[in-house]
C-alpha positions as CSV (number, residue, x, y, z in Angstrom):
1,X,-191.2,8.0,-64.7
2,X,-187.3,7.8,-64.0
3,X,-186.2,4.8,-61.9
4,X,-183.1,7.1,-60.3
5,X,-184.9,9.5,-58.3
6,X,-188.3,8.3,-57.2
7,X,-190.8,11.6,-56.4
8,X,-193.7,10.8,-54.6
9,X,-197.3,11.8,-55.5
10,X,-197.5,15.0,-53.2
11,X,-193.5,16.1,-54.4
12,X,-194.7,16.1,-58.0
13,X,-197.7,17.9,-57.4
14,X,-195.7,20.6,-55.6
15,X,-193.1,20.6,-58.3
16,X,-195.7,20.7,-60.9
17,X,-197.4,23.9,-58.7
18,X,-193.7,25.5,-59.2
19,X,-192.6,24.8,-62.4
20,X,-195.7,26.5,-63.7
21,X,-195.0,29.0,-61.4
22,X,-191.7,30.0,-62.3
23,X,-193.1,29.2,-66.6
24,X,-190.1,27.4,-67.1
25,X,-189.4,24.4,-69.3
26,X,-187.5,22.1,-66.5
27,X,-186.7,21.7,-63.1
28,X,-183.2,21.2,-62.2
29,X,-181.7,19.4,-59.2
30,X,-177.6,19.5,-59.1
31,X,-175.5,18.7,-56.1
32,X,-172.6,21.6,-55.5
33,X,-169.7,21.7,-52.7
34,X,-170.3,24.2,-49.7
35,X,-173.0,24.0,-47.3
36,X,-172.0,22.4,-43.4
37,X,-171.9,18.8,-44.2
38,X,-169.8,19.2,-47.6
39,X,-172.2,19.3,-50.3
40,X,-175.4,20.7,-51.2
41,X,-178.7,20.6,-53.3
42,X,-179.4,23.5,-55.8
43,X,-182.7,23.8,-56.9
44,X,-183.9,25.6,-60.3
45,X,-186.0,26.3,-63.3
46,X,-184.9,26.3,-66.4
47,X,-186.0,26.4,-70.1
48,X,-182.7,25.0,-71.6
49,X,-180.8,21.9,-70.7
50,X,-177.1,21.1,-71.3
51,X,-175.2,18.2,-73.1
52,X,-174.1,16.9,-69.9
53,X,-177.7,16.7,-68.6
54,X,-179.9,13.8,-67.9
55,X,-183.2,14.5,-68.6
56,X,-185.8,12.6,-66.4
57,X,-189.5,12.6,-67.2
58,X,-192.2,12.6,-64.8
59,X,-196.1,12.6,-64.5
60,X,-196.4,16.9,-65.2
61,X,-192.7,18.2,-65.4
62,X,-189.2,17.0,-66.5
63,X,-186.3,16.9,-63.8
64,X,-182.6,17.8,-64.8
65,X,-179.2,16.2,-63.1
66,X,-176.1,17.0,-64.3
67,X,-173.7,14.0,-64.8
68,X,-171.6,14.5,-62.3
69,X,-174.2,15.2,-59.7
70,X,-176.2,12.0,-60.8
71,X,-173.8,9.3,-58.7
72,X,-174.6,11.1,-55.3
73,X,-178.6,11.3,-56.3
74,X,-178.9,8.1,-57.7
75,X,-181.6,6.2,-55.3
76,X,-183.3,9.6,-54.0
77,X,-186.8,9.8,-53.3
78,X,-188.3,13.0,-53.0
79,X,-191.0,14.0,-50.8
80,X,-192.9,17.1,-49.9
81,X,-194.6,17.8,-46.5
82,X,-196.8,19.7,-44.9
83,X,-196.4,20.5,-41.3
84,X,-198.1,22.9,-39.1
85,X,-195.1,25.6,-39.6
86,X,-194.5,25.4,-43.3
87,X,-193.9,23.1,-46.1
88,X,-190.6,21.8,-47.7
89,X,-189.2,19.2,-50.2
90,X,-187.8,16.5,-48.1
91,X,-185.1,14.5,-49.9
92,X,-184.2,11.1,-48.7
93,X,-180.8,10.5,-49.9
94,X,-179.4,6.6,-49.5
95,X,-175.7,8.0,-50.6
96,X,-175.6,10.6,-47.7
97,X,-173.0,9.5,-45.2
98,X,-174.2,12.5,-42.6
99,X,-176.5,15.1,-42.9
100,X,-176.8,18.8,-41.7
101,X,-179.4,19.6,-38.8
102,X,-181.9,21.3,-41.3
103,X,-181.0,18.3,-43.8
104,X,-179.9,21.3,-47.0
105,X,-176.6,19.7,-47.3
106,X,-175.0,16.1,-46.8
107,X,-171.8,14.4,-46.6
108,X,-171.0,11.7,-49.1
């Protein structure tokens, strides 16, 4: 279990459920510019990494973060709930400065 991004119980389950899904090799989590707060999370499957990748194991999958995303994840943790109108990967970000309403992008 990696120490940088901390996934709780339910989140790996559901990214387990969707890596299988997708029959990929990795999940990938990279930060890019745009969104309304200045940044945003890209989500992924993959089957290959890169050099510049970190490679973070967990209970059923391995997560991928690119170096350069890895200073404004470091400290996540990861959670996925259920509510009565849908589910969604809730991602608790200490390095966010702001967020946007619907929480898809942050400010840094």
């Amino acid at each position: 279990m990696s120490s940088l991004i901390t996934i709780t119980e339910t989140a790996n389950t559901h990214l387990t459920e969707l890596s299988k899904e997708h029959n990929k090799k990795y999940v990938r989590l990279e930060v890019k510019g745009g969104g309304c707060a200045g940044f945003k999370y890209d989500w992924s499957f993959e089957d290959n990494k890169d050099d510049n990748d970190e490679e973070m194991q967990y209970e059923n999958f391995t997560l991928l973060v690119d170096k350069s995303s890895i200073l404004m994840l470091a400290g996540m943790t990861i959670e996925y709930k259920k509510e009565i109108f849908g589910s969604f990967l809730q991602l608790i970000n200490p390095n966010a400065k702001s967020e946007c309403g619907c929480g898809e992008s942050f400010g840094v």
